[in-house]
Structures are given as C-alpha cells and as structure tokens.
C-alpha positions as CSV (number, residue, x, y, z in Angstrom):
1,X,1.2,18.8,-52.0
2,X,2.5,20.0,-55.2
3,X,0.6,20.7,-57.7
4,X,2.4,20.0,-61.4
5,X,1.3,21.9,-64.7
6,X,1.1,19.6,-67.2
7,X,1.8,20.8,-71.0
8,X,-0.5,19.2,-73.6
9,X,-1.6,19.8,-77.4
10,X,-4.0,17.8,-78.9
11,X,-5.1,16.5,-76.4
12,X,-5.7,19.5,-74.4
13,X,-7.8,21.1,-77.5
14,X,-10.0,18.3,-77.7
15,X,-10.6,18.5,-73.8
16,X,-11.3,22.3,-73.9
17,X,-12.8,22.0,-77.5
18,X,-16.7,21.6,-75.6
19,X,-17.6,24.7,-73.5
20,X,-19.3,21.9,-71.0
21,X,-16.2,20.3,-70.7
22,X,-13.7,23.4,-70.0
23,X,-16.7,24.2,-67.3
24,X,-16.6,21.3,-65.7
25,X,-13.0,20.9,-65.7
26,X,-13.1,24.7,-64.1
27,X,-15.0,23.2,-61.1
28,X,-13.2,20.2,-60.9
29,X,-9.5,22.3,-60.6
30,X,-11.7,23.8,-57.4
31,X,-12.0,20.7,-55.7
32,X,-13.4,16.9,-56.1
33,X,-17.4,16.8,-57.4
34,X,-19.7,14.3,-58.7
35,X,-21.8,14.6,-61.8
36,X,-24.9,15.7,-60.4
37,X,-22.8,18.3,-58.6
38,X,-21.4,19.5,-61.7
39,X,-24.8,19.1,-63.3
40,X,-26.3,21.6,-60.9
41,X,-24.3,24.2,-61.3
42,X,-24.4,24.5,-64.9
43,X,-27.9,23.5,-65.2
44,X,-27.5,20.8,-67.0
45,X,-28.3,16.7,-67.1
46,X,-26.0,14.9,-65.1
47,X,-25.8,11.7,-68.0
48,X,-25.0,15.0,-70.2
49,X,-22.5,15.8,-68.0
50,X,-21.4,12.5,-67.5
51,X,-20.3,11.7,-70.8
52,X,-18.4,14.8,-70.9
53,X,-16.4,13.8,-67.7
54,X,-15.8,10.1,-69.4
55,X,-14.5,12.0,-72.3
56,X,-12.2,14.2,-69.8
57,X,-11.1,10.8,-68.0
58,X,-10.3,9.4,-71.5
59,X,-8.0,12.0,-72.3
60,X,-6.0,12.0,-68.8
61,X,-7.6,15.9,-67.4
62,X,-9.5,14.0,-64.7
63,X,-9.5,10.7,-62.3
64,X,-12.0,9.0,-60.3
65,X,-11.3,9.6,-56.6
66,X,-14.1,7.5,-55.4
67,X,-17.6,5.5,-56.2
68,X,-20.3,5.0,-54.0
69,X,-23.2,3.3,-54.6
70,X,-26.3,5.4,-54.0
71,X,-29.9,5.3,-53.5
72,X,-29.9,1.4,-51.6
73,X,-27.2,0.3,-53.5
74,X,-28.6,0.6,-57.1
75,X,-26.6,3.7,-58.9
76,X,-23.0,4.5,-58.6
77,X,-21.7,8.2,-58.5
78,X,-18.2,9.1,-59.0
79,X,-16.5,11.7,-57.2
80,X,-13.7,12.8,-60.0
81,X,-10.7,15.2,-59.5
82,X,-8.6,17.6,-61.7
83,X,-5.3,15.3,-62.4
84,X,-3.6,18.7,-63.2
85,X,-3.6,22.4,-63.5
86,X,-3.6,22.5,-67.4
87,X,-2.8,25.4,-69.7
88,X,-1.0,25.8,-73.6
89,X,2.6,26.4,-73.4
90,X,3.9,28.5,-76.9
91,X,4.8,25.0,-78.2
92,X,1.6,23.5,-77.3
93,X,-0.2,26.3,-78.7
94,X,1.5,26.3,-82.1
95,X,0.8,22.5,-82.7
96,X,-2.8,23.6,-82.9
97,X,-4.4,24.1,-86.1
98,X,-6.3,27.5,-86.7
99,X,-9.6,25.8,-86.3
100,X,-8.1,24.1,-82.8
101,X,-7.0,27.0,-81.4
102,X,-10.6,29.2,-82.2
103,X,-12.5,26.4,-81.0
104,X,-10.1,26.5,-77.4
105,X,-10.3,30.5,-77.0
106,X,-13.9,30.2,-77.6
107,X,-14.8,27.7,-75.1
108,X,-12.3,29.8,-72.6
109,X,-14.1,33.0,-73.5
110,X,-17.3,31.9,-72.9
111,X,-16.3,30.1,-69.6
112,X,-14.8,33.6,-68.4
113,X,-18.2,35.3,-69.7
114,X,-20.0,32.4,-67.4
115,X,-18.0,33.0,-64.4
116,X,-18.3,36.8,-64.3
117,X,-21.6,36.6,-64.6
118,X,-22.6,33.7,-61.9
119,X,-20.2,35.8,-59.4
120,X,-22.4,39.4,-60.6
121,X,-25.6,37.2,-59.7
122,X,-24.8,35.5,-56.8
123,X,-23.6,39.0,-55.6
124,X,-19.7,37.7,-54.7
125,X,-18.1,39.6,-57.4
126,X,-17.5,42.4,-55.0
127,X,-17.4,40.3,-51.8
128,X,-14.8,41.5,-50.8
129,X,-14.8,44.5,-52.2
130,X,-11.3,45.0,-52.8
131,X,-11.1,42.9,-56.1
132,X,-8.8,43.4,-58.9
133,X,-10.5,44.5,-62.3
134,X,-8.4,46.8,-64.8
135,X,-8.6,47.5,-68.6
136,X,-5.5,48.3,-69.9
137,X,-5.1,49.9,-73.4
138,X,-1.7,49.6,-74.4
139,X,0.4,50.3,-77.6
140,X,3.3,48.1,-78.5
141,X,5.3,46.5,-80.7
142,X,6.4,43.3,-82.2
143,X,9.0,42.7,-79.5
144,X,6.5,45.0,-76.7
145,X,3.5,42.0,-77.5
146,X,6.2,39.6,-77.1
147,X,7.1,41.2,-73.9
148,X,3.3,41.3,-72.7
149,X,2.8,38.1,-73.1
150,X,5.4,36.7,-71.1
151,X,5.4,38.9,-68.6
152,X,1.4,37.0,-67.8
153,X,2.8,33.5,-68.8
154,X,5.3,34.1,-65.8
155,X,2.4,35.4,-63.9
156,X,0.2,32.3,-64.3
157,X,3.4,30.3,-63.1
158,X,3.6,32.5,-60.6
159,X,0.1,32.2,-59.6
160,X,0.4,28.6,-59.4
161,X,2.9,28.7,-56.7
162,X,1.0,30.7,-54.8
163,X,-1.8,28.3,-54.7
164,X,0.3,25.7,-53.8
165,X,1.7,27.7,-51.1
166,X,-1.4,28.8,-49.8
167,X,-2.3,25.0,-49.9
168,X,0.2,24.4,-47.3
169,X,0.1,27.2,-45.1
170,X,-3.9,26.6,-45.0
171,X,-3.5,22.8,-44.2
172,X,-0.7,23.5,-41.7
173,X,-3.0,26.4,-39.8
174,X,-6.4,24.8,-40.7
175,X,-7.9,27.9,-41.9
176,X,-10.2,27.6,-44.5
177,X,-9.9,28.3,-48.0
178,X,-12.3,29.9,-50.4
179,X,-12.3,30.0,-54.3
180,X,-11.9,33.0,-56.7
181,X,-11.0,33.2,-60.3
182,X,-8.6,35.2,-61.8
183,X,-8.9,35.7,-65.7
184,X,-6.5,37.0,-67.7
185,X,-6.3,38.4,-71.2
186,X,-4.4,39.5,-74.2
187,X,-5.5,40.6,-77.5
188,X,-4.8,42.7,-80.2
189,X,-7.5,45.5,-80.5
190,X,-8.9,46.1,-83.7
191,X,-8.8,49.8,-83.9
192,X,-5.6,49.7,-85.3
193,X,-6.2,48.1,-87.6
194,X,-6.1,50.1,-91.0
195,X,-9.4,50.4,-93.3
C-alpha cells in the first residue's frame, strides 16, 4: 500500500500547534493505537488525550479504524490511524503567519527533544549501534541555504519511498518491522550574526 503525503496549511498548524497532539500523531504514523495507549506513553489522561485525537479527527490527520466496547460492554475505545504522512511544503509553510509557524517548530522541537530522550532512557538509542547522528557546521549562502534545504526536502520524499518499500518487501517476506525516528534539521546559527 502506498502511502500519500498530503500538503496542508492551516490546517496542518492548528493540528501540530499542541505539543500533545504532534505526539500523538508521531505514534499514530507508527501504527493504529487507542487513547489509553497513547495516554500511557506520554503519561498523560486518556480523556486528555482523547480530546486531542477528536480535535485531530476534526481536522482530517486521523480516522477511526475500529470501536470496541470494553469492560462488559459499558465504554467504547477507538483504535484511530494516521490518514497521512503530513509535512509543510514551501507553499504551505509561507501561508503560515509568524506566530503559526513558531508555534509548529516548537511543538516539533520539543517532540524531537521527547523522542531522543525516551530512546536515551529506554536504552534503544544505540540499539543497534550503528545509528546515524552528525552535526554539521556549514557556511553558505543565499542560494547554498536554498540548496540545503532542498537537498533534505528531497530526502524526506525520499525517505518516504523507502518506507513504503520496506512496507512491501516486509509484508511480501513477513519479516517484522521495527520503528526508528529520523529527525532532521536546518537552521541558521547565530554566531554569525553581527553584534
């Protein structure tokens, strides 16, 4: 199955505007949950929680997969899934007013923070050990940041194929999948910056 990137704006910055929301969205892109899943692993309420997922339905990031009634019949869950793989395109981005946009990088940064540190605790960061992690100071241009950042838009494209690829191949063999994260940044520093 393919998976389709979907480009949004407003919408996308309201969804990502709560740093509960981008998390549980995160989890949800890694397969189907329930509230109370998502609840345990942020360590938060599951009616918390599950107004942020009704907000996420609202707005077309997530569906309902399935609801079972639970304990004898008297509470339904919901199993919800990502509806998309969902990222700013330039466009997108630019729709957004300044506020939008630092309210969206926050929320992203502090979900990065979050999963760095859960995978440092749980001691996976390094499992296995041959995991990708670089800095790289760089000194460009107008054109050169240009050049940057399209070169990791591509990548994320190209990242998505992969999955979807992977996807196949592991449905086709049966072999089981596992999840990772792969963050990716670019900012200007501010040491050159003049005083």
């Amino acid at each position: 199955m393919t998976t389709t990137a979907t480009l949004m704006s407003q919408v996308l910055a309201t969804a990502m505007s709560h740093p509960l929301r981008v998390n549980a969205f995160s989890i949800l892109l890694e397969g189907p949950a329930t509230a109370k899943h998502i609840a345990g692993r942020l360590d938060e309420t599951a009616g918390n929680v599950s107004y942020h997922l009704k907000v996420l339905e609202k707005l077309g990031c997530i569906e309902t997969v399935s609801v079972d009634q639970v304990h004898g019949g008297r509470v339904v869950e919901r199993t919800y899934k990502a509806s998309d793989r969902a990222y700013f395109d330039a466009d997108a981005w630019e729709k957004l007013d300044p506020e939008g946009k630092q309210k969206v990088s926050i929320s992203l940064m502090r979900v990065i923070a979050e999963d760095v540190h859960r995978a440092l605790e749980k001691g996976t960061f390094f499992e296995p050990d041959d995991n990708h992690i670089s800095r790289s100071p760089l000194s460009v241009d107008d054109q050169g940041w240009n050049e940057v950042r399209d070169y990791l838009d591509d990548m994320l494209f190209g990242l998505f194929e992969m999955q979807d690829r992977i996807e196949e191949r592991c449905n086709e063999s049966g072999t089981k999948m596992f999840p990772i994260k792969v963050e990716i940044l670019q900012f200007s520093s501010p040491d050159h910056q003049t005083k």
